[in-house]
C-alpha positions in Angstrom: 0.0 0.0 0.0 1.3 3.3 -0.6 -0.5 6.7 0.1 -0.3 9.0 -2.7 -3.1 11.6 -1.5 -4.4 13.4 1.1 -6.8 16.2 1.6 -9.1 17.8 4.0 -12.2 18.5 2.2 -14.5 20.4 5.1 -13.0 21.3 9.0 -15.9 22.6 11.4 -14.7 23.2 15.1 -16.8 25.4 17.5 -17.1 25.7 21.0 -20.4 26.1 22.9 -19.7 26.4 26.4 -17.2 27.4 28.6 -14.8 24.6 29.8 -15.4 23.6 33.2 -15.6 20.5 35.7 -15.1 16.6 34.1 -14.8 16.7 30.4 -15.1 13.5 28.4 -13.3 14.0 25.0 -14.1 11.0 22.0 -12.6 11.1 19.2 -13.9 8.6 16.1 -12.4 8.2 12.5 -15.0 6.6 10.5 -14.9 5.6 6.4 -18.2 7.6 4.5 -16.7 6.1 1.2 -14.8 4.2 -1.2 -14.4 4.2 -4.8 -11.8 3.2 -7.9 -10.1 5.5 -9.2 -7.5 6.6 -12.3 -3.8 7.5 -10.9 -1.5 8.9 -13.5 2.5 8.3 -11.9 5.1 9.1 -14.6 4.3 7.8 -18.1 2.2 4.6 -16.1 -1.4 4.8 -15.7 -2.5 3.1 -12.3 -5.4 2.1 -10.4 -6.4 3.6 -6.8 -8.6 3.7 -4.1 -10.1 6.6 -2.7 -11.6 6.7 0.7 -13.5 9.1 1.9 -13.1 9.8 5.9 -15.0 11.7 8.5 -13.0 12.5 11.7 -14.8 13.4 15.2 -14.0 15.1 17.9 -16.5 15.7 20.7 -16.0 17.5 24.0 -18.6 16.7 26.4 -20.9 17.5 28.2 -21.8 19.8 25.4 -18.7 22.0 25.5 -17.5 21.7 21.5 -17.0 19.7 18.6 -14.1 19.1 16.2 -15.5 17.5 12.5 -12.8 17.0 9.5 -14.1 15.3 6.4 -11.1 14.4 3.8 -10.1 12.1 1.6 -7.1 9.9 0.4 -5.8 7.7 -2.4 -3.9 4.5 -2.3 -2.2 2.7 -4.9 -3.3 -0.8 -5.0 -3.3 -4.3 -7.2 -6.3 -4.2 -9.6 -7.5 -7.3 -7.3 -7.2 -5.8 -4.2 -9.2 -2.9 -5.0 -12.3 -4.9 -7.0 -11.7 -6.9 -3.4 -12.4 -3.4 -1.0 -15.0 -2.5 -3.3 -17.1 -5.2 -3.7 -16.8 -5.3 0.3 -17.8 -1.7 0.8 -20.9 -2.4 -1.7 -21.6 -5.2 0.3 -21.0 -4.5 4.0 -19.7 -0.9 4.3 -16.3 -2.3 5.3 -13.1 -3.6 4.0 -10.0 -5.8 4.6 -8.4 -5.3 8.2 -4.7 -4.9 7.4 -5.6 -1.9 4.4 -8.2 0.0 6.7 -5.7 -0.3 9.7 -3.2 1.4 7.6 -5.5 3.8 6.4 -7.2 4.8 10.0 -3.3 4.8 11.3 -2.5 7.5 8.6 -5.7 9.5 9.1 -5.4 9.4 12.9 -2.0 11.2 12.6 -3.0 13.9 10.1 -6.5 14.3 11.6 -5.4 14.1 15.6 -2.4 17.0 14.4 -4.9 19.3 13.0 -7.7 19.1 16.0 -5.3 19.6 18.2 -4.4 23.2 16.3 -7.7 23.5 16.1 -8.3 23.0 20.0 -6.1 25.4 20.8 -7.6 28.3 19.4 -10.8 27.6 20.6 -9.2 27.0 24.2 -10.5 23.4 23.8 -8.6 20.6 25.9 -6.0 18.7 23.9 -8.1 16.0 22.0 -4.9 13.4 23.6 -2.9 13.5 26.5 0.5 15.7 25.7 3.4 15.3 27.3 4.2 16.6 30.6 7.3 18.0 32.6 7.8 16.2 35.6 10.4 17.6 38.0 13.3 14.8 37.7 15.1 13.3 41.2 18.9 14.2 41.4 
């Protein structure tokens, strides 16, 4: 598998409330799509898939909401796309070791961005960040 394309397509992050008392942040990545599509690399026409993705970040009770829709294109074997196809027609899902990959990769980009976005809106990290701890001599 190799990722040739990535986009955000739509980022919507408000906040509603002022942050106070327990906060309960999820965060979800789920797959809205998948299609075949034309890749052109160099002079050799390939086949890919696109996936569509919506990433969600809620903040509650009620506080605020992170949502980033994007997309991204792998290039696979012509099999092992009619394969991911055929079992997103069929069952809105695909095979474990591609969509692994492809929720690892849109976790990074997606988690990066809400955090950016979290800050401006004095949101709470979406994840933990690292802490100084005073060290022993």
């Amino acid at each position: 598998m190799a990722i040739v394309g990535f986009n955000f397509t739509k980022i919507s992050a408000e906040k509603k409330s002022a942050v106070k008392g327990k906060i309960n942040i999820n965060n979800n990545v789920m797959f809205t799509d998948a299609k075949e599509v034309d890749i052109s690399l160099g002079a050799k026409d390939n086949k890919g898939l696109l996936i569509k993705f919506l990433y969600t970040c809620e903040y509650e009770p009620k506080i605020g909401k992170i949502e980033i829709e994007g997309d991204l294109v792998t290039v696979e074997d012509a099999a092992k796309i009619k394969e991911c196809i055929a079992s997103w027609k069929k069952s809105k899902s695909m095979d474990m070791d591609l969509s692994e990959k492809i929720m690892a990769h849109v976790l990074n980009k997606a988690t990066i961005q809400s955090i950016i976005l979290s800050r401006d809106l004095n949101l709470p990290a979406p994840v933990p960040l690292p802490k100084v701890q005073k060290g022993k001599k």
